[in-house]
C-alpha positions in Angstrom: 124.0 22.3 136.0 125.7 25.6 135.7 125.6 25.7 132.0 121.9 25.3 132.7 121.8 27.9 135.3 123.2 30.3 132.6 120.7 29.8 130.1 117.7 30.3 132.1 119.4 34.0 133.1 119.6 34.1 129.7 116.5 33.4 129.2 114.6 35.4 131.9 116.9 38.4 130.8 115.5 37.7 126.9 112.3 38.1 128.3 112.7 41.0 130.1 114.0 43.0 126.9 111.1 42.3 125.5 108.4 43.5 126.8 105.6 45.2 125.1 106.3 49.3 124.7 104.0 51.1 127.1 103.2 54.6 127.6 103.8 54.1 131.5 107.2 54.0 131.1 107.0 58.0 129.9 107.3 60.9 131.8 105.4 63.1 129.4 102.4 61.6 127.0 101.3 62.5 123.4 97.1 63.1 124.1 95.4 63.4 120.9 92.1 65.5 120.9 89.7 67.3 118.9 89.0 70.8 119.4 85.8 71.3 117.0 83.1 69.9 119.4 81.7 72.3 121.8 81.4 71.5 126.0 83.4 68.5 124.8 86.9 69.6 123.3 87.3 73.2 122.0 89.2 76.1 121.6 88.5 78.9 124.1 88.5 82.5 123.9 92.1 82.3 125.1 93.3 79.8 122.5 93.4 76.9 125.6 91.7 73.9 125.3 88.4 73.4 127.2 86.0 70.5 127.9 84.7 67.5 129.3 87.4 65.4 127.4 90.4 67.9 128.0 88.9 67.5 132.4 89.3 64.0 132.1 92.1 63.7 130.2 93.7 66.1 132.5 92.5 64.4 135.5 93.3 60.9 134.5 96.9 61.6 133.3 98.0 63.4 136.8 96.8 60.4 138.4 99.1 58.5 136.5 102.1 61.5 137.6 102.3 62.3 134.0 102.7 65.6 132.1 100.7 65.7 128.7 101.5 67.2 125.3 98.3 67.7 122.8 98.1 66.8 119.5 95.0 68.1 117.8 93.2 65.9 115.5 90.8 65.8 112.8 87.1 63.4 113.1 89.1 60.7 111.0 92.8 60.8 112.2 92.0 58.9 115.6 93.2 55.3 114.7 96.0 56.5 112.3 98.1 58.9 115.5 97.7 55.7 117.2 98.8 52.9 114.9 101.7 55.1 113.2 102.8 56.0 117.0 102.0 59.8 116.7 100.0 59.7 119.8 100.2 57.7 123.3 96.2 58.2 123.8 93.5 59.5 122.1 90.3 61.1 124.1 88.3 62.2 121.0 84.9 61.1 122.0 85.3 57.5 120.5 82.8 54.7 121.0 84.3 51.1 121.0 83.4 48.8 118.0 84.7 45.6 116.6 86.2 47.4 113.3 88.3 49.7 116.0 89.3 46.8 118.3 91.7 45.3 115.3 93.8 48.3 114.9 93.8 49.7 118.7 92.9 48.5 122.5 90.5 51.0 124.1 90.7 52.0 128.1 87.7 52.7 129.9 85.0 54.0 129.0 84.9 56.8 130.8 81.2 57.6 130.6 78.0 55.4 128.7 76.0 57.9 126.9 73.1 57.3 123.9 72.7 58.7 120.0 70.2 61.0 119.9 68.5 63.4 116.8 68.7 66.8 116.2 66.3 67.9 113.6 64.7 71.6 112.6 62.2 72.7 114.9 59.9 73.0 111.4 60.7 69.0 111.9 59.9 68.3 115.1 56.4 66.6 114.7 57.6 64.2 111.8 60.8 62.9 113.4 60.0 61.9 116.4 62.3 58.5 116.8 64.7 56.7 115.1 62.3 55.0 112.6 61.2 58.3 111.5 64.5 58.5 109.8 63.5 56.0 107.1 63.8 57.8 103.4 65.7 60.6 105.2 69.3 62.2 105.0 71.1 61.8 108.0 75.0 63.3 108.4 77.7 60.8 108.5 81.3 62.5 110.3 84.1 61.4 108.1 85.9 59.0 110.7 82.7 58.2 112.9 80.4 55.3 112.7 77.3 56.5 114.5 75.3 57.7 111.1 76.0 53.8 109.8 74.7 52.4 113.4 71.4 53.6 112.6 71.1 51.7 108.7 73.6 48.5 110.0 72.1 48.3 113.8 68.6 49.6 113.8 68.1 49.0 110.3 66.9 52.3 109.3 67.0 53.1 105.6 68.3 56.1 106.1 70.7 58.0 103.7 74.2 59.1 105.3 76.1 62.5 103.7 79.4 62.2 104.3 80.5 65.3 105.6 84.1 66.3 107.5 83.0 67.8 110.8 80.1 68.5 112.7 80.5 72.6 111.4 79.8 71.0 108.4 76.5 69.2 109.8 75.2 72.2 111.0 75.3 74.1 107.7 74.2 71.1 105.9 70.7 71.1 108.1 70.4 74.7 108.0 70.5 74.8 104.0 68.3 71.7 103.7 71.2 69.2 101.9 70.2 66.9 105.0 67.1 66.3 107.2 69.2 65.1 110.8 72.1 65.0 112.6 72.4 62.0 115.0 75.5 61.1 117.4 75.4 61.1 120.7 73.8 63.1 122.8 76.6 64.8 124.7 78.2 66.2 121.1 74.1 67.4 120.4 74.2 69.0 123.5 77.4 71.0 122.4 76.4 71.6 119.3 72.7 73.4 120.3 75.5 75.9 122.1 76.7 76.9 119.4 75.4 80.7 118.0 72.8 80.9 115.3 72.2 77.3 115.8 68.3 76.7 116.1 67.7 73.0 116.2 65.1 70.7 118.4 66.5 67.6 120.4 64.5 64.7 119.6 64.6 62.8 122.8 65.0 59.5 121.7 67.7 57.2 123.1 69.2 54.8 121.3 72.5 52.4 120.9 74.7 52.7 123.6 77.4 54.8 123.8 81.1 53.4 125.2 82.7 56.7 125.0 86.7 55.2 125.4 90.4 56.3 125.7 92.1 54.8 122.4 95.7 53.3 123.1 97.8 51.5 121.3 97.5 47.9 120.4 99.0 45.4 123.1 100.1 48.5 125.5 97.7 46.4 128.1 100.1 47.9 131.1 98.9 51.5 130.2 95.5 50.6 129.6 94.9 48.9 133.2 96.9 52.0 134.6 94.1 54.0 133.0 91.1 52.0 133.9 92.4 52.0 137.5 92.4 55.8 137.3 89.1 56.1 136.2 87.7 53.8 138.7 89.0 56.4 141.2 87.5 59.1 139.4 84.2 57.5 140.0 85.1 56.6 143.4 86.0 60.0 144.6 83.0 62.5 143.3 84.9 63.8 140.1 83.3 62.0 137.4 79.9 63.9 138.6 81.7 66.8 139.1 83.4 67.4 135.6 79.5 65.9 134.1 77.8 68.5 135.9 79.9 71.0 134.8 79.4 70.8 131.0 76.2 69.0 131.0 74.7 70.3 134.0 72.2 72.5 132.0 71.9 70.4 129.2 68.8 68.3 129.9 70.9 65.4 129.7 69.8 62.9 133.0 72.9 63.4 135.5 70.9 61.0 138.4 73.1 58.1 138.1 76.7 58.1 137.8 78.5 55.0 138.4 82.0 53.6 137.0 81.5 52.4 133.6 81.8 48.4 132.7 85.1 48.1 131.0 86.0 46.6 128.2 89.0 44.8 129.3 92.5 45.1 128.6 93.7 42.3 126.0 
């Protein structure tokens, strides 16, 4: 009996050695983030980062009592800082798909938005919808998957151009190498903010959005921490707050905000 006492101390004490690395166990976490998309996660006049991401991020992680440290990212780094451990979280605007869910977990989301278009005003009365996209080039983010919805999903035959950042977009439309940029319409919203940028917002709302917090595969601790956080954010008025704030004058609808449906922690 006491030999078998022993081993299940053993045993319990195994266990507890191995459980799964978390970030809730930190004091200080690694928060990846862009700082190319305007209202959502950019660079202010004052070199500090600004936006509806960088809000919520900062809300969410002094819920949890933790300090963070940024790591900017490019459009196509936000699986690698998670899967080679660089980063604890990412908050770069990421929609949850399939593809993602095999390298990372995703918390949240913290807000369901829709793809829109953006297209030159000169445009505006021949693209009017999603289908109107048929024959047309459409710019494809390097890292993003919203140009491919539209030929995969809504099967479009549209043409993506592969292009490294939305800056890039933006000349690309100007100089006539594309015909649309389509993503969702938060980052349009940004983008028509931008100076010397004269483009016309199609209206037409399309594949849902799951704008998540990427964390590392099988960290399912942090991942409920986070979801509970953001429940609260709902809960207490700040959600609406921080949405109003950099969307308020947008023309995006603010009516309804409740707490998102979440994915689940696996």
């Amino acid at each position: 009996m006491r030999r078998l006492l022993i081993c299940l101390v053993l045993m319990l004490t195994a266990c507890g050695t191995t459980r799964p690395e978390t970030f809730v166990d930190k004091d200080e976490l690694i928060v990846a983030i862009r700082s190319d998309v305007p209202l959502i996660s950019f660079k202010g006049a004052d070199g500090a980062y600004q936006g509806f991401n960088i809000d919520v991020a900062q809300d969410l992680i002094s819920r949890l009592g933790k300090r963070i440290r940024w790591l900017e990212i490019k459009a196509g780094d936000q699986l690698n800082v998670l899967t080679d451990g660089r980063a604890d979280v990412v908050f770069a605007h990421m929609s949850v798909t399939p593809e993602r869910k095999k390298l990372i977990d995703f918390a949240g989301p913290y807000h369901v938005d829709f793809q829109d278009i953006a297209v030159r005003p000169a445009d505006k009365g021949v693209i009017r919808d999603v289908r109107d996209l048929e024959g047309r080039k459409i710019c494809l983010v390097k890292g993003t998957n919203i140009a491919q919805r539209i030929v995969d999903e809504r099967r479009v035959e549209a043409e993506p151009v592969e292009a490294p950042d939305y800056n890039v977009c933006l000349d690309m439309i100007k100089d006539g190498r594309i015909d649309a940029i389509s993503t969702n319409s938060q980052i349009l919203a940004g983008l028509l903010t931008k100076p010397g940028v004269d483009l016309h917002l199609v209206g037409a709302t399309f594949n849902e959005q799951r704008t998540s917090i990427g964390v590392r595969k099988g960290d399912v601790d942090g991942c409920e921490e986070l979801n509970r956080a953001i429940t609260r954010m709902y809960q207490d008025g700040t959600a609406h707050m921080l949405l109003d704030k950099w969307f308020g004058k947008s023309g995006i609808d603010l009516s309804v905000v409740s707490v998102p449906q979440f994915e689940g922690c696996s």
